[in-house]
N, C-alpha and C positions, 0 to 999 in steps of 0.2 A: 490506417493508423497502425506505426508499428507497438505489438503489446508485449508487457513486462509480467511474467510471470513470477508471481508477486512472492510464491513460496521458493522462487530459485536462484530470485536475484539477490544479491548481496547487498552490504548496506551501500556500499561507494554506487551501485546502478542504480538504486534506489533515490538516493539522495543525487545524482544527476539527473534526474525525469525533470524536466522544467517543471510539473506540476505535484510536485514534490517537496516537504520543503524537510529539513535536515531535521526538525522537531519529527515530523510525521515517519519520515525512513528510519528515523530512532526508534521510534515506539512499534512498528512493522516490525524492526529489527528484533525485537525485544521479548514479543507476543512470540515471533516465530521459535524463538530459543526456550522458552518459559513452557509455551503450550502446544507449541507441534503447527501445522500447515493451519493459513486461514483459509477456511473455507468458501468465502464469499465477500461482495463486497457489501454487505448485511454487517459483517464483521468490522471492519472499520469504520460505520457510520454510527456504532456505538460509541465509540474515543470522543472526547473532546476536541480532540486534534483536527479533528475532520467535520465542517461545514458540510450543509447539505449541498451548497455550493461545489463546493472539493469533491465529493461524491458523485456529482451529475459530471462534472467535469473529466473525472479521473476515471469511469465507465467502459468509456473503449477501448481505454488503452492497459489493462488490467486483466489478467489471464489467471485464474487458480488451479491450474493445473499442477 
């Protein structure tokens, strides 16, 4: 699986990830502007945005470097 490096992508590669949905790369978008790199995918499983579904899902292809 190719992964998206979650602090480097922009919002338009963001919101292209099939398991992505344009709510979700908005609020990614918005954390990263407001408070700097996430850390983990810990950090998005706080949002409402994200199901633990979407979390398990969204795992391998999700890099925080």
């Amino acid at each position: 699986a190719k992964k998206i490096s979650i602090n480097r992508a922009s919002f338009e590669e963001l919101n292209g990830h099939p398991y992505i949905s344009y709510k979700q790369a908005k609020v990614i978008t918005d954390i990263k502007e407001r408070k700097g790199n996430i850390e983990s995918i810990n950090r998005l499983s706080l949002l409402e945005e994200f199901t633990a579904n979407d979390i398990r899902r969204l795992t391998p292809y999700l890099s925080f470097d």
